[in-house]
C-alpha positions as CSV (number, residue, x, y, z in Angstrom):
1,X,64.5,1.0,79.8
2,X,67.2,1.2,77.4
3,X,67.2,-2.2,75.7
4,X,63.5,-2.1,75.5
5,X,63.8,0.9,73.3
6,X,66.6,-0.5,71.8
7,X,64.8,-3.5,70.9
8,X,62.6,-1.6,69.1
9,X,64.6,0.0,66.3
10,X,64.7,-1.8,63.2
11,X,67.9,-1.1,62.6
12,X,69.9,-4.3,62.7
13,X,73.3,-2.8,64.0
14,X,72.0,-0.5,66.7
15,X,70.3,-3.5,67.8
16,X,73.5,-5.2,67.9
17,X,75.2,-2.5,70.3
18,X,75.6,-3.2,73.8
19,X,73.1,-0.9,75.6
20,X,75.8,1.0,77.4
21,X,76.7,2.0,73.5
22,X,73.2,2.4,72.3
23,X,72.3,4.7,75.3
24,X,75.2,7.1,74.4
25,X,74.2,7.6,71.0
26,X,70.4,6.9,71.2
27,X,69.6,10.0,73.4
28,X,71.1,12.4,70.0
29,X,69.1,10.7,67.4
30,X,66.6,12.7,65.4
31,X,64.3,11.3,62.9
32,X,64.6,12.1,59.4
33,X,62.2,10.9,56.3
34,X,63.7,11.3,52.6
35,X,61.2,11.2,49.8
36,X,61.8,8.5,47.1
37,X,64.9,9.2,45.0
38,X,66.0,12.5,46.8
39,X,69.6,12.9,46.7
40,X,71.0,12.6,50.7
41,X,74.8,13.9,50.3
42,X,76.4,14.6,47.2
43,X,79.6,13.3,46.0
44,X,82.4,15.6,47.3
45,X,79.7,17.3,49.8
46,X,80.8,18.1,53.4
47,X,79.4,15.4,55.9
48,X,77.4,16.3,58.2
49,X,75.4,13.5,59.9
50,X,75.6,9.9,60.2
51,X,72.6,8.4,59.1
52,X,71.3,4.2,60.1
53,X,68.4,3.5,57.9
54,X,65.2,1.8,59.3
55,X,63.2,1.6,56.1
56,X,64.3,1.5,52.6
57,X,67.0,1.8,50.8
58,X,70.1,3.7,50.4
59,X,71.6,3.5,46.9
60,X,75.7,4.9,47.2
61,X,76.6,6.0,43.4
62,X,79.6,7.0,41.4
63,X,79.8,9.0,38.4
64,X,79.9,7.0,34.9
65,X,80.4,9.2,32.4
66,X,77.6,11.2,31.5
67,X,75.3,8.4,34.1
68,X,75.6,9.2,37.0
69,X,73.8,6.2,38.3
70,X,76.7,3.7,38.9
71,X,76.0,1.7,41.7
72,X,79.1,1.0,44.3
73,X,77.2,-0.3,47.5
74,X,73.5,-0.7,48.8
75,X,72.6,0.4,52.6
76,X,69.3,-0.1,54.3
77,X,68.3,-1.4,58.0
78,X,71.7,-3.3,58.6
79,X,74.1,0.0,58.5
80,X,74.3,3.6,58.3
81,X,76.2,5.9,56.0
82,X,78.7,8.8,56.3
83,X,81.3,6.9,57.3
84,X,84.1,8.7,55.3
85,X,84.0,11.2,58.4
86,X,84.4,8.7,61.3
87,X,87.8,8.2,59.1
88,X,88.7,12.0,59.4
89,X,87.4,12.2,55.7
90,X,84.8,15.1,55.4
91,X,83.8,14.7,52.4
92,X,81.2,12.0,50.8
93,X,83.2,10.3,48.1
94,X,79.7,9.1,47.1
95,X,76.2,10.4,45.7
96,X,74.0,9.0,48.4
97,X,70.7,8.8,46.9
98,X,67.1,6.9,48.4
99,X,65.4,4.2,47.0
100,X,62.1,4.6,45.1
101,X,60.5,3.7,48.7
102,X,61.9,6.5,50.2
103,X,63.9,6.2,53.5
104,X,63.7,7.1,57.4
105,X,66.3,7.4,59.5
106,X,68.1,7.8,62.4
107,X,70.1,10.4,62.4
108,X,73.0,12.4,64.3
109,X,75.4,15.3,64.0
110,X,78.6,13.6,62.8
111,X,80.7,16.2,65.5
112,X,78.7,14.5,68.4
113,X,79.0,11.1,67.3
114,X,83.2,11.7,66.7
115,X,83.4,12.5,70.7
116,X,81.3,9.6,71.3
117,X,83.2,7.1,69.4
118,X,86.9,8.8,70.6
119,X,85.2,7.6,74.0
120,X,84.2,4.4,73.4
121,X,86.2,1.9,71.4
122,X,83.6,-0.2,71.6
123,X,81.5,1.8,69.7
124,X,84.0,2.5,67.1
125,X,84.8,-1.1,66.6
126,X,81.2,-2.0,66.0
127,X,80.6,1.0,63.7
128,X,84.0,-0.5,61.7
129,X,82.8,-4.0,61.6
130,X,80.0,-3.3,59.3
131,X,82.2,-0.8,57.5
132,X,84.4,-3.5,56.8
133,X,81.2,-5.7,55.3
134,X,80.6,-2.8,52.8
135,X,84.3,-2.9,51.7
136,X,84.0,-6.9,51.1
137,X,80.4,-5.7,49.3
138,X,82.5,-3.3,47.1
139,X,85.1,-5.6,46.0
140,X,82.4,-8.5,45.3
141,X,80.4,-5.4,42.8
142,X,83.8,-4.9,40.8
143,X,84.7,-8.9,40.4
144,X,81.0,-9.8,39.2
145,X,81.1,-6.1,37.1
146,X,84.6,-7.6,35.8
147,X,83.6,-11.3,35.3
148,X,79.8,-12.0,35.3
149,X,77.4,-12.0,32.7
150,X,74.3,-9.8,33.1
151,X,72.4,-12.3,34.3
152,X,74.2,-12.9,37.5
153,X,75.0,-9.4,37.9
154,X,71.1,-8.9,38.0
155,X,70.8,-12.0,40.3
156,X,73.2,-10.9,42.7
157,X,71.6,-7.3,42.8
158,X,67.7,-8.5,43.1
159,X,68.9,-11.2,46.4
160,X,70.7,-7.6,47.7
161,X,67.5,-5.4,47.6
162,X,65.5,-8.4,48.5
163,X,68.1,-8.7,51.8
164,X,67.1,-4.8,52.8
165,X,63.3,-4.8,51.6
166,X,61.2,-4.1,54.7
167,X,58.2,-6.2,52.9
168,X,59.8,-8.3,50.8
169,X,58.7,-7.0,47.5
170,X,61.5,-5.0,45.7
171,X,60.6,-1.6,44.2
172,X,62.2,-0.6,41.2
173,X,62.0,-0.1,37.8
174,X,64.0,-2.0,35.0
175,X,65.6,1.4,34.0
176,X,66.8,1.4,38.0
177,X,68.5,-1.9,37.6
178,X,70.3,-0.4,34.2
179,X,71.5,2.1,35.7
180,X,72.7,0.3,38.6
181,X,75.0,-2.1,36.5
182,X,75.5,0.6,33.6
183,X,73.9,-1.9,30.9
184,X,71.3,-1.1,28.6
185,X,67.6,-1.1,29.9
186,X,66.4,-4.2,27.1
187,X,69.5,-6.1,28.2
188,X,67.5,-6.2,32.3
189,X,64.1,-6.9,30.6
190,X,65.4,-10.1,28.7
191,X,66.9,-10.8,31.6
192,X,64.3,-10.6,33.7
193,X,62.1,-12.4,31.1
194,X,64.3,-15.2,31.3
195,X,64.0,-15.3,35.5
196,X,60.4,-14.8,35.5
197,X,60.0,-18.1,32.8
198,X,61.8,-20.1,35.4
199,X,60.0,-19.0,38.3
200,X,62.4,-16.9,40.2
201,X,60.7,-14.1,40.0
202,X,57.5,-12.1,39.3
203,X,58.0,-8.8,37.7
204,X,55.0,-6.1,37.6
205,X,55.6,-2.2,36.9
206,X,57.9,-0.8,40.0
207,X,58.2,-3.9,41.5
208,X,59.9,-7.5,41.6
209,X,58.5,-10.4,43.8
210,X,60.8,-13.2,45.0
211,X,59.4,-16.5,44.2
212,X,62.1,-19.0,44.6
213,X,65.3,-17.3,46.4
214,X,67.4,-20.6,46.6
215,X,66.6,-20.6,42.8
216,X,68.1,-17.3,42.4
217,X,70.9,-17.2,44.8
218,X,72.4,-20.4,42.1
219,X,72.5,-17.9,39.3
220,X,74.4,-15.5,41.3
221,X,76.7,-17.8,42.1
222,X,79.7,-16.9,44.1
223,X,79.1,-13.2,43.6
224,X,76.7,-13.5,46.2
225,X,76.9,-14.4,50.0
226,X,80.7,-13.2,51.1
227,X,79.9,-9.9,52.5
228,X,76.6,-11.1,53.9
229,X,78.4,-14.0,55.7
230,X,80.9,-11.5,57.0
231,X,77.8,-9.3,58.4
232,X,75.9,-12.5,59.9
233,X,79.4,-13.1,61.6
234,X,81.0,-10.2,62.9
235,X,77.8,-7.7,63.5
236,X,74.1,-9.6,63.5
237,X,72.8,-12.5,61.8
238,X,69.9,-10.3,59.2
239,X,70.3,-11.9,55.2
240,X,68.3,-14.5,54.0
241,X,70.1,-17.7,53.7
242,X,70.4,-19.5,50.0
């Protein structure tokens, strides 16, 4: 009975649990809906939940000055967020912020899910496995930030929405995308421009279509593909292949 309802989240790692650990924690979930762009935790907020997506996106940002829009990882149907706690860290270093989709949930209290993990390593190694795919995310966001022109910055972010897009189309603006790589907005749209003349793309108001994602993945060159190749190994096999 388990598994079957197991097998029907569309979260990727509570799929990937063995049922003994999904049944622990799958009895405490609640269901939780945010509306497009709401603000989930603040940065420096109290944590209070952990949260595993199972539509849309989760957008974790850090202050930039006076944007506040920085992007430091994305989160949808192969995670969960809150982590900081499961570290004895009670506070959200991040702004946790839905997509323009909106986002539902699975969700539970963060003091329930410390006792279950405390008594199950195995659930605490799974829950640290994908952790450890968001850190290799991180540190592949501040190389290309460091090294990459705009172009493969952009290319790298699109294949990463694309990867956690429930219908394959991408929702958001080109104003989303500046803010996410802290450019200016006609810097994306000449960009984009440029991808939608060679065919990678097709661009309309809110929303990107992938057209050729081998064709894309080449322009985000090494940027892209560590972190997902970490997650297709240690947790469940979920991103696209280039």
């Amino acid at each position: 009975m388990v598994a079957g309802i197991q097998k029907d989240t569309a979260n990727i790692l509570l799929r990937s649990l063995s049922p003994p650990d999904y049944a622990s924690i799958s009895r405490h979930f609640t269901c939780v809906v945010f509306a497009p762009r709401v603000t989930i935790v603040r940065a420096g907020q109290s944590i209070e939940f952990l949260d595993f997506p199972e539509s849309g996106i989760l957008a974790l940002n850090s202050d930039a000055g006076a944007r506040p829009a920085c992007l430091t990882a994305l989160v949808g149907r192969e995670g969960y967020v809150g982590w900081s706690a499961l570290m004895d860290v009670g506070l959200s270093s991040y702004h946790i912020r839905a997509g323009r989709e909106g986002v539902r949930c699975l969700r539970i209290e963060m003091s329930r899910m410390l006792r279950l993990v405390n008594e199950r390593p195995s659930l605490r190694t799974s829950l640290m496995r994908f952790l450890h795919s968001v850190m290799i995310q991180m540190n592949a966001t501040i190389v290309s930030s460091k090294t990459d022109p705009i172009e493969r910055r952009l290319a790298r972010l699109i294949l990463m929405h694309h990867d956690r897009a429930n219908d394959g189309d991408i929702c958001v603006t080109h104003q989303d995308l500046a803010d996410m790589l802290v450019v200016r907005r006609a810097s994306i749209t000449d960009a984009l421009h440029v991808m939608e003349g060679n065919q990678l793309i097709a661009s309309s108001r809110n929303r990107l279509v992938m057209r050729n994602r081998p064709g894309l993945c080449t322009v985000a060159g090494d940027g892209y593909g560590v972190a997902e190749e970490h997650y297709s190994q240690y947790v469940a096999p979920l991103f696209a292949a280039c």
